[in-house]
N, C-alpha and C positions, 0 to 999 in steps of 0.2 A: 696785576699780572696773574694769570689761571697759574694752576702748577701745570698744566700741561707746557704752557710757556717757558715757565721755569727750570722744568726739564730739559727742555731741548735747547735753552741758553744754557744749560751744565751740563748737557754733553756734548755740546761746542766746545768748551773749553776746555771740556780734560781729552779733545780730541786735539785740540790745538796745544797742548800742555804735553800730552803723552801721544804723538801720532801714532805710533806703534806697537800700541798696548795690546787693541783690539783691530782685529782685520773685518768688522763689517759694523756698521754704522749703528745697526738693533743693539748691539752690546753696548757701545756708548752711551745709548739712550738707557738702556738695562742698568748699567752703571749709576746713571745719574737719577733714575728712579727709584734706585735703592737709596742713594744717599737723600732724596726727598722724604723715601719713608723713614727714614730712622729719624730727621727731625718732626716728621708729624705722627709719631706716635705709629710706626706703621703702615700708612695709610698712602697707596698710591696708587693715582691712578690710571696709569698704562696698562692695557692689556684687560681693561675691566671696561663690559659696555655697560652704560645707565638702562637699570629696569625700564621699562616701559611704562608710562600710567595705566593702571586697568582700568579698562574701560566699564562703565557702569551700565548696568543692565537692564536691557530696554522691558520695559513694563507693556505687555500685552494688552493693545488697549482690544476692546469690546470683547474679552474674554470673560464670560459670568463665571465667579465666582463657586467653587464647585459647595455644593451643597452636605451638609454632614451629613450620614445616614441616622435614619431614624432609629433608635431602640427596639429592638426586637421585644415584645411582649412576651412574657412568661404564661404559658398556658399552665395551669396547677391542675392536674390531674383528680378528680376527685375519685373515690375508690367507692364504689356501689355497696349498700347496703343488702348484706344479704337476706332476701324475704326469710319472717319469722316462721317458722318450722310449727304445722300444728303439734298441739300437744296431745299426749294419749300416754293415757293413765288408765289403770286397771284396776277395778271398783270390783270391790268382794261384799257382795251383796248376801248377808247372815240369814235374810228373812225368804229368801228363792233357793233355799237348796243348797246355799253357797255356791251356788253359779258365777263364775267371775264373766262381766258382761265388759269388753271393748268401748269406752265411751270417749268418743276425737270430737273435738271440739269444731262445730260447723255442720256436723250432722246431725239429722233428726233422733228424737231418744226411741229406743224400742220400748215396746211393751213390757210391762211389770208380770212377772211367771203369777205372782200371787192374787191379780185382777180376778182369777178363778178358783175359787174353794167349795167346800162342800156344800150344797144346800143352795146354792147359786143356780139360776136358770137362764140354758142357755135357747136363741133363736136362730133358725138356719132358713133362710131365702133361696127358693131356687124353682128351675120351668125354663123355658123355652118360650112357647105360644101365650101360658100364662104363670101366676107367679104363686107357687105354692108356699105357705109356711109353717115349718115344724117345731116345736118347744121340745125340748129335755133336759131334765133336772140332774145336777151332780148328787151320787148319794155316796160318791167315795174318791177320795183323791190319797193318791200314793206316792210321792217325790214329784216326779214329771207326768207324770198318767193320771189321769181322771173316770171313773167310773159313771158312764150314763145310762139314765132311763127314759124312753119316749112319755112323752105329755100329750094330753088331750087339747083339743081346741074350743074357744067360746067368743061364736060371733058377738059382736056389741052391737056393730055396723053393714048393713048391706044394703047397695045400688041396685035392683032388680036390671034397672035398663043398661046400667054396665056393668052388670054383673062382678064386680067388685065388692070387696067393703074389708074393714077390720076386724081384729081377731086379737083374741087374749089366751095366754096359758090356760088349759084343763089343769081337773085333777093327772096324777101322776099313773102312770097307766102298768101296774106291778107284774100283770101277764105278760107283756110282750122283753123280748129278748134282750137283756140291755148289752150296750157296748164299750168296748175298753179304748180309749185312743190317749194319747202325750200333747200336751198343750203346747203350740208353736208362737212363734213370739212376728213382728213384722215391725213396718214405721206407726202403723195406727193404731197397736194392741197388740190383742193375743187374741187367739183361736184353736180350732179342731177340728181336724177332717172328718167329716160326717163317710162319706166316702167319692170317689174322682170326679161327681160333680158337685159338691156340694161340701159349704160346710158353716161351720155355729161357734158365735162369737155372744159375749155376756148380754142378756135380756136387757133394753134398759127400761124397762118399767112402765113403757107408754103401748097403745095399740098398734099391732103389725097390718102392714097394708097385704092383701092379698086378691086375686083374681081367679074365674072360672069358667070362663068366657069359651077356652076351649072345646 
């Protein structure tokens, strides 16, 4: 026997026991539902429908499988080195006058003031059409200024047909009018302005080319 059976055999009977207890039939049954549950522990079950099974859950067929995403790579920033900074330093040179001369590293060196002193002969190249050249001697130098005298010339060398040849320092020529100029410095030495077009840089020792053609 279900207890649902059960029930409704015990509210039969306390229907037919007590006709006039209860005036509609659900009480009855109420009645004898209660007295079910108190012998099983509470448990009755009138007025309770049975869950439902769940239903299991249908598996998606030919659905691919979603894929993980990939890890993002860390890009690491590298921080640029800053280009080295020329250096420049300031050289106090005892033996020029104390002239402080600018020397940066990467440029060419200038010329040494001291390349020209007393007794030193200078030569000056200059012309147009052809190519004259002049000797003069220092006979006095004074901090940055130099004191010169014109020199004489002595062929060694000459081309009749081209009228060319070489030429060496004369004697020092003490008549003519010497001149005062300050020794400039460049990338490839020192020098002196003879005057705006020309000018004489230290003799070095060998024959000067010259022409006369004009």
């Amino acid at each position: 026997m279900t207890a649902l059976q059960w029930i409704v055999k015990e509210a039969k009977a306390i229907k037919k026991k007590y006709p006039k207890r209860f005036s509609k039939w659900t009480e009855y049954v109420a009645q004898a539902s209660a007295i079910y549950a108190s012998k099983h522990k509470g448990k009755s079950p009138v007025g309770k429908k049975k869950a439902a099974p769940k239903k299991a859950a249908k598996k998606k067929v030919g659905a691919a499988p979603k894929k993980k995403a990939a890890p993002k790579k860390v890009v690491k920033k590298v921080a640029k080195k800053a280009a080295p900074k020329k250096s420049v330093s300031l050289h106090k040179d005892t033996k020029s006058h104390n002239v402080n001369i600018r020397v940066m590293s990467g440029y060419k060196k200038i010329g040494n003031l001291d390349e020209i002193n007393k007794g030193d002969i200078l030569v000056s190249h200059w012309g147009y059409d052809q190519t004259n050249v002049d000797f003069y001697t220092v006979i006095k130098k004074t901090g940055l200024g130099v004191t010169l005298a014109p020199m004489g010339e002595k062929i060694v060398e000459y081309n009749s047909n081209y009228m060319s040849g070489r030429v060496l320092p004369g004697e020092i020529n003490y008549t003519a009018k010497t001149i005062n100029r300050k020794i400039k410095k460049y990338s490839g030495g020192v020098y002196v302005s003879i005057n705006t077009f020309a000018t004489a840089s230290k003799w070095n020792g060998q024959p000067q080319y010259f022409s006369n053609y004009a």
